[in-house]
C-alpha positions in Angstrom: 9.0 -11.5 -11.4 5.7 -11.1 -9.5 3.3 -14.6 -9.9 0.4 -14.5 -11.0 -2.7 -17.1 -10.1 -6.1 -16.6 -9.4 -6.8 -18.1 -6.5 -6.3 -17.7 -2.7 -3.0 -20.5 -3.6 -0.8 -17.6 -4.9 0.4 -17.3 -1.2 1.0 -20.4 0.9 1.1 -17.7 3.9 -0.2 -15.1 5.4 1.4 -11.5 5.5 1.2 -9.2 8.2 0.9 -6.6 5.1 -1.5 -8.6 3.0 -3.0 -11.9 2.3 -4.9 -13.6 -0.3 -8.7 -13.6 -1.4 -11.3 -16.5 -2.4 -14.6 -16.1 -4.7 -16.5 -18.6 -4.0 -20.4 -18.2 -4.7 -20.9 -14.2 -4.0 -18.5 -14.5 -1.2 -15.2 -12.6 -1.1 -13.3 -14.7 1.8 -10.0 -13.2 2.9 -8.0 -13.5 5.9 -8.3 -9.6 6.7 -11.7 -8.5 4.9 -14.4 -10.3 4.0 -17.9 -9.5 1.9 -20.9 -10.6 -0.5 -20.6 -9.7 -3.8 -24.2 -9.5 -6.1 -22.8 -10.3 -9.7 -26.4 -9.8 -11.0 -26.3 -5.8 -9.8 -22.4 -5.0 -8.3 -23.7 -5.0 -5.2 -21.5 -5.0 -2.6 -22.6 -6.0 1.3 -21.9 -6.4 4.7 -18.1 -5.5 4.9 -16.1 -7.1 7.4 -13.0 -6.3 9.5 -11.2 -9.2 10.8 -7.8 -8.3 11.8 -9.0 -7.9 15.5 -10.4 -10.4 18.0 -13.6 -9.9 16.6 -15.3 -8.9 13.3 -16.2 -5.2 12.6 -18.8 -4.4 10.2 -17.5 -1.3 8.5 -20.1 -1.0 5.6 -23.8 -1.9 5.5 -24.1 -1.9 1.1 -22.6 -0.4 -1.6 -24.6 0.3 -4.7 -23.6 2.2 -7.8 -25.6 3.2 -10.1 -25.9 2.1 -13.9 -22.8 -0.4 -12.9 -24.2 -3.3 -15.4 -21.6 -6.0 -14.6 -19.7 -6.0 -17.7 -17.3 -9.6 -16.9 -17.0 -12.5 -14.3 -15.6 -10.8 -11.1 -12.0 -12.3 -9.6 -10.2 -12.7 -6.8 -6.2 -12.3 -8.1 -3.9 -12.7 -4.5 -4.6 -9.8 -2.9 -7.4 -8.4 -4.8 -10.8 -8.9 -5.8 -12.0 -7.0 -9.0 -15.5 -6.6 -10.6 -15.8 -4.1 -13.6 -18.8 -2.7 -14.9 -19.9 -0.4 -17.9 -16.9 2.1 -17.2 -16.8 1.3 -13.3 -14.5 -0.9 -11.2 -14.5 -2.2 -7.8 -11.4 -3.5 -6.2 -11.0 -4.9 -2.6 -7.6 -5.3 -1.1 -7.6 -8.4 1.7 -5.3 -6.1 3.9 -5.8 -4.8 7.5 -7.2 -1.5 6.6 -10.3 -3.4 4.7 -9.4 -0.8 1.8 -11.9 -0.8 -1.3 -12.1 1.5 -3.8 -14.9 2.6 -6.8 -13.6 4.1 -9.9 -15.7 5.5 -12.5 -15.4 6.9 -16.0 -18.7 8.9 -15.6 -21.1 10.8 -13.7 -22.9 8.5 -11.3 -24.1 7.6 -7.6 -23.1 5.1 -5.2 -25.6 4.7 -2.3 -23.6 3.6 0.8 -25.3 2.4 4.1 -23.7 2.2 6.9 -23.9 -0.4 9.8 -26.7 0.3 12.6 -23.9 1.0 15.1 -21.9 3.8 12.9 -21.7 6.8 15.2 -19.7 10.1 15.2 -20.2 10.6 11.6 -19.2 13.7 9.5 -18.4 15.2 6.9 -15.9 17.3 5.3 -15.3 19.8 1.8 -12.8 20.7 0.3 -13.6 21.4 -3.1 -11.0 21.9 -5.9 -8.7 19.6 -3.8 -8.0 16.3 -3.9 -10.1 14.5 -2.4 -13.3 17.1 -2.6 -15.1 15.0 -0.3 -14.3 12.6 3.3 -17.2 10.9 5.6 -15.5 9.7 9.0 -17.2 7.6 11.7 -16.8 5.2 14.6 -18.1 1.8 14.5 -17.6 1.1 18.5 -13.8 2.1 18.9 -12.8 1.4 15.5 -12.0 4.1 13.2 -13.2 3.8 9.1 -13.5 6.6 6.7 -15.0 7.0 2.9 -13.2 9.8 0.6 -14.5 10.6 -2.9 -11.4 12.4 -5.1 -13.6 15.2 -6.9 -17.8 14.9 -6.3 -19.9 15.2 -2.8 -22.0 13.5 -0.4 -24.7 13.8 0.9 -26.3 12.5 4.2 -29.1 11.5 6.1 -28.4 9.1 9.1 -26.4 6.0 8.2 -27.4 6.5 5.0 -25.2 8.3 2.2 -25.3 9.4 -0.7 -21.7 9.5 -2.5 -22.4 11.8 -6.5 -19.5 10.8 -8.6 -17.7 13.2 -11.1 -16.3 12.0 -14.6 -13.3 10.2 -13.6 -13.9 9.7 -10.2 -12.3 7.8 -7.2 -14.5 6.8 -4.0 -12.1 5.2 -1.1 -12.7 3.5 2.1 -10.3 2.5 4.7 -10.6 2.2 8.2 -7.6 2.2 11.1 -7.0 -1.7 11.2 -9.2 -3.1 14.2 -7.5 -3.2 17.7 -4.2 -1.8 16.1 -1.5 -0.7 18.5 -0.2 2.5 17.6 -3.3 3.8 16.9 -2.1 7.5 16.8 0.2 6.8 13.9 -2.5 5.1 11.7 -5.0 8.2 12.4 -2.1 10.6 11.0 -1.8 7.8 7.8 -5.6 8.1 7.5 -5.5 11.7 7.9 -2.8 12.3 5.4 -4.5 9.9 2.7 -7.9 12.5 3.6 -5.7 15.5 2.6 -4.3 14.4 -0.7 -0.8 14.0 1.0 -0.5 10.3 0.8 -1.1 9.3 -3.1 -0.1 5.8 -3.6 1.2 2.3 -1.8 3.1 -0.2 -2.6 3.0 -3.6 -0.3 6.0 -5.8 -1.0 7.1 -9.3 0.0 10.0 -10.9 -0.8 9.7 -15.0 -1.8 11.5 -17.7 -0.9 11.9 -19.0 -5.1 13.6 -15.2 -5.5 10.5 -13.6 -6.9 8.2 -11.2 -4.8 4.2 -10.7 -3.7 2.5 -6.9 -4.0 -0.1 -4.8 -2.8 -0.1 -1.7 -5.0 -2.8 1.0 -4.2 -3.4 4.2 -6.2 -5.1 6.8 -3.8 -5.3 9.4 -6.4 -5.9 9.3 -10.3 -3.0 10.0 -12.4 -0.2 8.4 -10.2 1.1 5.0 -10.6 3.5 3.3 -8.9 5.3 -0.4 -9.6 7.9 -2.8 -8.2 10.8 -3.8 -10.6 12.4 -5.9 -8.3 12.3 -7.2 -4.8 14.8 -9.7 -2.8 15.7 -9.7 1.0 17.5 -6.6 1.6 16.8 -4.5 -1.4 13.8 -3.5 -3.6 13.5 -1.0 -6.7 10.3 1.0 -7.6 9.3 3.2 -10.0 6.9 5.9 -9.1 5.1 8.2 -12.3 2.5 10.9 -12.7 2.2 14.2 -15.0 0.7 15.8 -12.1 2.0 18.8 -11.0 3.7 19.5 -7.4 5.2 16.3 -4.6 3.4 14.2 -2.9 4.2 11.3 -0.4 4.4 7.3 -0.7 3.6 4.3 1.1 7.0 1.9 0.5 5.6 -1.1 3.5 7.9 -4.3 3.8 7.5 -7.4 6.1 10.7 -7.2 8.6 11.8 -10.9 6.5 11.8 -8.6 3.0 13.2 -5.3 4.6 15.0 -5.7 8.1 14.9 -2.4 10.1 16.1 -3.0 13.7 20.0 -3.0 15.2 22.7 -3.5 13.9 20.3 -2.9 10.4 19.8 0.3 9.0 17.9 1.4 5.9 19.3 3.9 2.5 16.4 5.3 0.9 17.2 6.8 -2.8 15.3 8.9 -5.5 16.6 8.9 -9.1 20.3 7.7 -7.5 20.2 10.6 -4.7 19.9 10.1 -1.6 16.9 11.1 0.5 16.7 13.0 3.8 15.9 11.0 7.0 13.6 12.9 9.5 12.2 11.0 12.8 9.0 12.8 12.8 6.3 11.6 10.1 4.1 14.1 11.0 6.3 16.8 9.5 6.4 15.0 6.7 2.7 14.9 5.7 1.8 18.1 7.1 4.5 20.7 7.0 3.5 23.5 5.0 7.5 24.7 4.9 8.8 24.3 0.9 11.0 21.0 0.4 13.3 22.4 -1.7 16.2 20.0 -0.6 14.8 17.1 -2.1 13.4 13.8 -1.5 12.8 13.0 2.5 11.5 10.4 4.3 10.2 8.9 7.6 10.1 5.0 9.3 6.9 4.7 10.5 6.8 2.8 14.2 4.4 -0.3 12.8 5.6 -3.9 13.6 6.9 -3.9 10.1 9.1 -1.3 7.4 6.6 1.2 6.6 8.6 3.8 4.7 6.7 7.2 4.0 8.8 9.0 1.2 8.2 12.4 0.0 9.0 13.0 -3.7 9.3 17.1 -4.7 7.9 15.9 -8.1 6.5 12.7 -8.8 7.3 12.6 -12.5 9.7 9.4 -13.9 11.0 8.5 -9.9 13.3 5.9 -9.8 13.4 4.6 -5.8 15.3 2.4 -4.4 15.4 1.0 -0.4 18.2 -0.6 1.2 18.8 -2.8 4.5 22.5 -2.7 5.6 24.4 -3.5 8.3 25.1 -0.5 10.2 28.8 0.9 8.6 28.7 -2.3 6.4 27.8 -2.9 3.0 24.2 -3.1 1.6 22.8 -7.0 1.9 23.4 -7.7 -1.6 27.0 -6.4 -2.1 27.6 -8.2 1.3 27.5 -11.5 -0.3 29.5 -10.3 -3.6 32.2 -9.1 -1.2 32.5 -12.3 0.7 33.2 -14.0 -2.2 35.7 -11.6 -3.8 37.7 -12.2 -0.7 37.4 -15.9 -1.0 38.6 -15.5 -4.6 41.4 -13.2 -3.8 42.5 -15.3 -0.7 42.8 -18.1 -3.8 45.1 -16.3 -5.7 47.5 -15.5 -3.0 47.3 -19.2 -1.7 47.9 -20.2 -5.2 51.0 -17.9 -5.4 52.5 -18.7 -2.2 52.4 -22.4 -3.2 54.2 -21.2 -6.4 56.9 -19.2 -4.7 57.5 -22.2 -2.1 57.8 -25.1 -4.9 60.5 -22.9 -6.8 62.8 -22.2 -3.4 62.3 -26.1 -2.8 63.6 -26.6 -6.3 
């Protein structure tokens, strides 16, 4: 069972995954991100990066049109929602500063970006998901807005982002000063080409329940945890979209263990799934998967498992740490104490046996 308070006390900690917000008087305080919020107009301003040795503004001000605040905004663990007439934001307090914008029709959200943005451009695609992807450089830090179906427009640091009907703007950013820098471009880049669709961020407690971070990076996928415990955690992945896609399973090392003598079983509705070293193939190969679900550990500090799902409809997953050539964590323990037990019995029966030769 996941908990659920609203307040920055829902973690005692901090994950290297994820970490907890605070509202406090238009200010969205995390340990990762950080931002104003207006709750007279939605207005959001002056986006921070703090995972690095210094804060990055990413984002100058977001404002979307018509929004109308429609309830109190919140920070719930991880997230800070405001909704609006048919709009939502949501902030993530997470190393990639992600926010997203959902809509349930036609509008604009006028971004500016920070003085400093540099290198930026854009790129269409339309009739794919997304249509529409702004990249630029704030110093040596990477950041990118993607809008699922409408355009943008641009004129200096200023942009223009013109929302469909049931529309998705994104923004994430390459976490600041990251190591492996090479890996989280070819994350950002696969979330830019409609390869990556969702995430799921889970930590295992100490009181046997679990903490989540669950992003949806396309409309019409969802994905959930069912349960979580050291060694072993079950999701469910849905959509009635056509075709496969890849997702995000991330783990602290505490939750999922991944170095030697610990290896990991990755399963899709009970089968197993195809292990291949190279992640890159995974998000970009343009060869047909017709052998089934696959699936790639990403070289971050923690278990970052990219799995690609042929078809994303009803997907029951399931990720195991074992022992390398031993049982799975779980059934370690149960097997333990079946010897124990069985050891018992013969104890019990050799004492037997002994009493009746004495006799």
């Amino acid at each position: 069972m996941v908990p659920s308070a609203d307040s920055a006390g829902v973690f005692p900690w901090s994950s290297p995954l994820f970490a907890a917000f605070r509202y406090d008087g238009g200010q969205v305080l995390g340990t990762y991100v950080q931002f104003a919020y207006d709750p007279s107009s939605g207005t959001v301003r002056s986006v921070l990066g703090l995972a690095g040795n210094a804060p990055v503004l990413y984002v100058g001000s977001i404002q979307i049109s018509g929004f109308a605040p429609a309830r109190g905004a919140s920070a719930r663990g991880p997230t800070f929602q405001a909704e609006g007439y048919l709009a939502t934001i949501t902030a993530h307090d997470d190393p990639t500063v992600l926010l997203e914008v959902r809509t349930d029709v036609a509008r604009t959200a006028a971004i500016e970006l920070p003085a400093g943005a540099k290198n930026i451009s854009v790129q269409t695609a339309p009739g794919s998901w997304p249509a529409s992807s702004i990249s630029y450089t704030v110093g040596e830090e990477q950041a990118r807005f993607l809008l699922g179906v409408g355009s943008f427009s641009v004129n200096g640091i200023r942009v223009v982002a013109k929302m469909a009907d049931s529309d998705l703007l994104t923004f994430k950013s390459v976490p600041p000063s990251a190591e492996n820098r090479g890996e989280w471009l070819a994350v950002l880049d696969a979330i830019g080409a409609g390869r990556i669709v969702a995430e799921l961020d889970l930590v295992a407690t100490a009181d046997g329940r679990w903490v989540q971070n669950v992003v949806q990076y396309r409309l019409g996928v969802s994905g959930w945890a069912l349960h979580v415990e050291p060694g072993r955690a079950s999701v469910q992945v849905d959509s009635l979209l056509p075709g496969g896609a890849t997702v995000l399973l991330a783990f602290d090392r505490a939750t999922m263990p991944f170095n030697a003598p610990t290896e990991l079983q990755v399963r899709a509705n009970a089968g197993e799934a195809n292990r291949t070293e190279s992640p890159l193939s995974l998000f970009f190969s343009s060869e047909p998967r017709s052998r089934g679900p696959s699936y790639s550990v990403l070289s971050f500090p923690d278990t970052v498992v990219a799995l690609y799902l042929p078809s994303l409809a009803a997907v029951s997953i399931e990720v195991v740490s074992s022992r390398a050539n031993g049982p799975p964590a779980g059934l370690q323990a149960d097997s333990e104490i079946a010897m124990i037990a069985a050891l018992a019995i013969v104890s019990a029966a050799a004492a037997r046996m002994l009493r009746r030769k004495n006799e």
